[in-house]
C-alpha positions in Angstrom: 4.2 -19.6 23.3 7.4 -20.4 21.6 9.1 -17.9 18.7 8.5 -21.5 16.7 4.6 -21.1 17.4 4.5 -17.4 16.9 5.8 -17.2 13.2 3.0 -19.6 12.2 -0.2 -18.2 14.1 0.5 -15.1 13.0 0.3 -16.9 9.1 -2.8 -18.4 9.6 -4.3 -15.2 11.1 -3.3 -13.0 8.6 -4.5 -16.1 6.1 -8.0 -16.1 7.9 -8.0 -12.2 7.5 -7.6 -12.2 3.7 -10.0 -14.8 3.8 -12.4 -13.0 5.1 -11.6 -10.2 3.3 -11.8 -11.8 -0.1 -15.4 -13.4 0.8 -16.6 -9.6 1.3 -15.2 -8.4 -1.8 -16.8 -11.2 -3.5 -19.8 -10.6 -1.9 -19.8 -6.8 -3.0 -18.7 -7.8 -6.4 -21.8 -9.7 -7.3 -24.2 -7.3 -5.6 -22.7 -4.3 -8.0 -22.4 -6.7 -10.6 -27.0 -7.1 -10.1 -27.3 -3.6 -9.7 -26.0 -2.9 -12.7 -27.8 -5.5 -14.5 -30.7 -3.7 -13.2 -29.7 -0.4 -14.1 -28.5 -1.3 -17.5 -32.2 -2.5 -18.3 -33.6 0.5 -16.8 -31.5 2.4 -18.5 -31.7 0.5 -21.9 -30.7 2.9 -25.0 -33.7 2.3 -27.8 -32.4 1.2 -30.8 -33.6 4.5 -32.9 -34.2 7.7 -30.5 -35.3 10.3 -33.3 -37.8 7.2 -34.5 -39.4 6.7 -30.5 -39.5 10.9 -30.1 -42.6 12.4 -31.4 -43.2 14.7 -34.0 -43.2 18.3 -33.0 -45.3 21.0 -34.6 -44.9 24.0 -34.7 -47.5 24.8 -32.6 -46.2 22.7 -29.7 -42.6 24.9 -29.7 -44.0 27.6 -27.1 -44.4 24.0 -24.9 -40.2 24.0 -24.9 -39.6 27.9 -23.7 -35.9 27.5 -20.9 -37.2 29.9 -18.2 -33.8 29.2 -16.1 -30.4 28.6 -16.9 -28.0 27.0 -14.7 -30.7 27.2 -11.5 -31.2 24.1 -9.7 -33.7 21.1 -10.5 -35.6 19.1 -8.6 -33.0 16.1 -9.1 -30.0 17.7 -8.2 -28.5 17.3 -4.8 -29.3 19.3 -1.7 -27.0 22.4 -1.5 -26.5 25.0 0.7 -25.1 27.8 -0.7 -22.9 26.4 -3.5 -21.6 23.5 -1.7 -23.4 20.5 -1.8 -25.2 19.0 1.6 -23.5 15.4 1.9 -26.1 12.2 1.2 -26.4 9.8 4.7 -25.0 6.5 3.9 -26.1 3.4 5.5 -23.7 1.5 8.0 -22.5 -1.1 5.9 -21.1 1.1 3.3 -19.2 3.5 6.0 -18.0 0.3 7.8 -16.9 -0.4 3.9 -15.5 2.6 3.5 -13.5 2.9 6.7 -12.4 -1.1 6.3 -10.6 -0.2 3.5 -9.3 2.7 4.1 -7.5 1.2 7.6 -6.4 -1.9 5.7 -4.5 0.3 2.5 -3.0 2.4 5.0 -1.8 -0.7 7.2 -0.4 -2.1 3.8 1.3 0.8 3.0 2.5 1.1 6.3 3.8 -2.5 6.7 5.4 -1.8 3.0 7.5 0.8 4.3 8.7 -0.7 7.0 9.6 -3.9 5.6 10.9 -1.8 2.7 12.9 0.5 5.3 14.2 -2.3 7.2 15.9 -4.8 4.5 19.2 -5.4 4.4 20.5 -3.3 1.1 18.6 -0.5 2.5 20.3 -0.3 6.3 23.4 -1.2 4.3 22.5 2.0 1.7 22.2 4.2 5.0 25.5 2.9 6.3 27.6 3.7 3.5 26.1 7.2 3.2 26.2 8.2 7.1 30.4 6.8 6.7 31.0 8.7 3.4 28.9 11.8 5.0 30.9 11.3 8.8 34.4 11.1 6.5 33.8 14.2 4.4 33.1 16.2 7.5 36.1 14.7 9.3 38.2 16.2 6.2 36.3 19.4 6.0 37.0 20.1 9.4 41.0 18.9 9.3 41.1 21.1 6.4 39.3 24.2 8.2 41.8 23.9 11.6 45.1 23.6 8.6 44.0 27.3 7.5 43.0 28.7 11.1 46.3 27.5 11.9 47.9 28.9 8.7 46.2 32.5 9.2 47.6 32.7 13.0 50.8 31.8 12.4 51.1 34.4 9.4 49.6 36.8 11.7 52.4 36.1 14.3 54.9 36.5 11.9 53.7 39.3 10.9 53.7 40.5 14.4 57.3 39.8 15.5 58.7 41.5 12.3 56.7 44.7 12.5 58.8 45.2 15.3 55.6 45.3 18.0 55.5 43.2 21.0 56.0 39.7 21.8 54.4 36.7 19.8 51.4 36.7 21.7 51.0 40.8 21.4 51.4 41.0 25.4 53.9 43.6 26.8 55.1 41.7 29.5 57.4 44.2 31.1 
């Protein structure tokens, strides 16, 4: 394959990909979208509550007596200890879940990169590693001017307190 063919294969698969992709989501869409249809009628507020309840008496009060508080019901999730034991899924969902998962981190990924790699970025990067390489370059010039500065005071101050030679060497 020539780098003429390459450019567009790679379109058309990542075109069939998103394809693909939007079908599912469409698919998923609609099948939420009928669940909660159904749950919504299950579900279904009355249009007066207090007129629906029945009457209590006061008879019937002993009926309502809390014999736990905060314990666990019948409805609530399977726990061991105080951490709840994890539902199973079925296969399509976890293929679901892991799909999507893989294709945001690939798009955050390819973000980055392409991000990374443009032009103003690299040319950014330049600019700072020159200004960064000059300022060290002057830093250090500056730090051999006042090594140099301290030894030569110290030499002077060696030849006129009278003591040996400039290097402090008795070479006799």
């Amino acid at each position: 394959m020539t780098m003429e063919q390459v450019g567009p294969g790679a379109a058309g698969a990542v075109a069939l990909v998103a394809l693909v992709v939007a079908l599912l989501a469409l698919r998923r869409a609609r099948r939420a979208e009928a669940l909660a249809a159904s749950l919504a009628e299950r579900v279904a507020v009355p249009a007066s509550p207090a007129a629906q309840a029945p009457p209590v008496a006061d008879a019937d009060t002993t009926a309502f007596v809390i014999t736990q508080v905060g314990g666990p019901r019948e409805d609530d999730a399977p726990t061991v200890g105080a951490v709840p034991v994890a539902r199973p899924i079925d296969g399509r969902l976890f293929a679901d879940i892991v799909a999507r998962e893989t294709v945001v981190k690939a798009a955050g990924w390819t973000y980055g990169l392409r991000r990374a790699l443009s032009p103003e970025s690299r040319n950014r990067i330049r600019f700072e590693v020159r200004q960064e390489t000059r300022r060290a370059g002057r830093e250090r010039r500056a730090e051999v001017k006042q090594a140099l500065r301290e030894f030569r005071a110290r030499e002077r101050a060696a030849t006129r307190g009278g003591g040996p030679g400039p290097l402090g060497e008795d070479v006799a």
